[in-house]
C-alpha positions in Angstrom: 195.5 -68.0 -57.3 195.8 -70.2 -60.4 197.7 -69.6 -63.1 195.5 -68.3 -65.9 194.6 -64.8 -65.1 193.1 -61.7 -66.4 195.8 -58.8 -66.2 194.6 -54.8 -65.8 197.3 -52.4 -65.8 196.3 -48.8 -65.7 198.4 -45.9 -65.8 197.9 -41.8 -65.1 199.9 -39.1 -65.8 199.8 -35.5 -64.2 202.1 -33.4 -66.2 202.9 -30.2 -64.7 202.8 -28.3 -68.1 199.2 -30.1 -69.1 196.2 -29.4 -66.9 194.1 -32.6 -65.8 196.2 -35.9 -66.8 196.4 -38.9 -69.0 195.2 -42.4 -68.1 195.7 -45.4 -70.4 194.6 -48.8 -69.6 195.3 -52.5 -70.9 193.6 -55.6 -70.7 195.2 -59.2 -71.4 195.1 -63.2 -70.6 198.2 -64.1 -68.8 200.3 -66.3 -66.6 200.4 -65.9 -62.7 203.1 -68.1 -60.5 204.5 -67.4 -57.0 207.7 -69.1 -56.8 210.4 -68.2 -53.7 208.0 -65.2 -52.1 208.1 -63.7 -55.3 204.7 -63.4 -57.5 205.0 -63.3 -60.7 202.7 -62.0 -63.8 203.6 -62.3 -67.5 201.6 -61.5 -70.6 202.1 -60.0 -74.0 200.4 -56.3 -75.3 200.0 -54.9 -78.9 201.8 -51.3 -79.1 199.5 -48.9 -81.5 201.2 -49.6 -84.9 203.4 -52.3 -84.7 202.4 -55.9 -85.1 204.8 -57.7 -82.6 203.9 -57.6 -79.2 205.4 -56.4 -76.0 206.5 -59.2 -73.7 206.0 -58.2 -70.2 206.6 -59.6 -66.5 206.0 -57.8 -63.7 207.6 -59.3 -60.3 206.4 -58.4 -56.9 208.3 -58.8 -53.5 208.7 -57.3 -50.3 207.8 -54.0 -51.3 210.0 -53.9 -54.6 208.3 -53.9 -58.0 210.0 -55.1 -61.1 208.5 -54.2 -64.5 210.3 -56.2 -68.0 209.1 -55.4 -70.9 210.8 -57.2 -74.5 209.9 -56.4 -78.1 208.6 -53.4 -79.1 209.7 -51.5 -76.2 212.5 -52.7 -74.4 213.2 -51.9 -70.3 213.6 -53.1 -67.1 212.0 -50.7 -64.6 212.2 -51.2 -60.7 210.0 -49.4 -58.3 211.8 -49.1 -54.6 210.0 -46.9 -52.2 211.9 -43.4 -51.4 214.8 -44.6 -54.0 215.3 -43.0 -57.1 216.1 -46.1 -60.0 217.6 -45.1 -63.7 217.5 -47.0 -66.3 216.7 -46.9 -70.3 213.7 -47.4 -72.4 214.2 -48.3 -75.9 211.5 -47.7 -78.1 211.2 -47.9 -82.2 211.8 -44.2 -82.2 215.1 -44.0 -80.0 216.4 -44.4 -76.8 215.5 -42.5 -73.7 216.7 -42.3 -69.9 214.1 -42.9 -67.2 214.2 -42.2 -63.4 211.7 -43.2 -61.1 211.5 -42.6 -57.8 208.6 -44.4 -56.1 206.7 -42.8 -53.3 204.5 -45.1 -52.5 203.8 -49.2 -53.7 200.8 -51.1 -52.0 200.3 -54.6 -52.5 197.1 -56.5 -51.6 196.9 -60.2 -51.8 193.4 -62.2 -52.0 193.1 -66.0 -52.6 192.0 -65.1 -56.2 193.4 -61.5 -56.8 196.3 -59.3 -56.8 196.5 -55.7 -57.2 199.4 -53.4 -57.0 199.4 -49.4 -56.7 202.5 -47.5 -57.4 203.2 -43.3 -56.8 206.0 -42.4 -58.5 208.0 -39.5 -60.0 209.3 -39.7 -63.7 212.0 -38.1 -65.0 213.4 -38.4 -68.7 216.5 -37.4 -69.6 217.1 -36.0 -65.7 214.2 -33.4 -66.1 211.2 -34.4 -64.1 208.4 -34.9 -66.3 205.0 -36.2 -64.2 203.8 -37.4 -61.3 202.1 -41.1 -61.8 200.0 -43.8 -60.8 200.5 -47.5 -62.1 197.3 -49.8 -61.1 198.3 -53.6 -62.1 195.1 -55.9 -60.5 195.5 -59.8 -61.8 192.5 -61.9 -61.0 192.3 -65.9 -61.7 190.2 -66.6 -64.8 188.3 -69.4 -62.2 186.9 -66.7 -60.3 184.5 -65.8 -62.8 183.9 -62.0 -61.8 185.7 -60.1 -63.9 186.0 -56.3 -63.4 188.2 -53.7 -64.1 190.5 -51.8 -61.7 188.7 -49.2 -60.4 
């Protein structure tokens, strides 16, 4: 894959207090590399009422996903399969702590696309809060068919 890509990252929400669920979705122009059997995909998004962006990176390898995000929100969030990860999200409004325990990651590799599904459990502040998808599907701006995940 080349290095100029289109990034898609979708995420859903099924909170058990909410009927139905929440899906938001970004688009944006980034960078793709692959360096030591890691791939790697960086781009910047715009957080609703702020104008500094979010500078994200998302590293995939064997079976571990690493999401780092710097700016607006600030975190480091790793996805392990069956292995419950804490860390802390820092927004504008205050700090929070985030568990995540992964259920399920699937990674599939074309010469001009990547996509990555995660299941996961979130807890903040050690309550369980929803059960969640992430959907991250780069393509190489060469390959001239862009589409959205689906």
């Amino acid at each position: 894959m080349k290095k100029d890509v289109l990034v898609t990252v979708r995420g859903m929400q099924s909170i058990e207090s909410v009927d139905g669920s929440e899906e938001v979705e970004m688009v944006a122009k980034g960078n793709y590399y692959f360096r030591n059997g890691h791939h790697f995909i960086c781009y910047e998004e715009m957080s609703e009422g702020f104008d500094k962006p979010t500078k994200s990176m998302i590293k995939i390898a064997d079976n571990v996903v690493e999401v780092d995000k710097k700016g607006v929100m600030n975190t480091h969030l790793v996805f392990e399969p069956e292995k419950k990860n804490v860390t802390f999200y820092a927004t504008p409004f205050g700090q929070m702590e985030m568990g995540i325990a992964a259920t399920k990651i699937a990674v599939q590799e074309e010469e001009e696309n990547l996509s990555v599904s995660i299941d996961y459990a979130l807890e903040i502040n050690r309550m369980h809060t929803a059960d969640c998808q992430l959907h991250v599907h780069v393509q190489s701006k060469e390959a001239g068919d862009f589409r959205l995940c689906s």
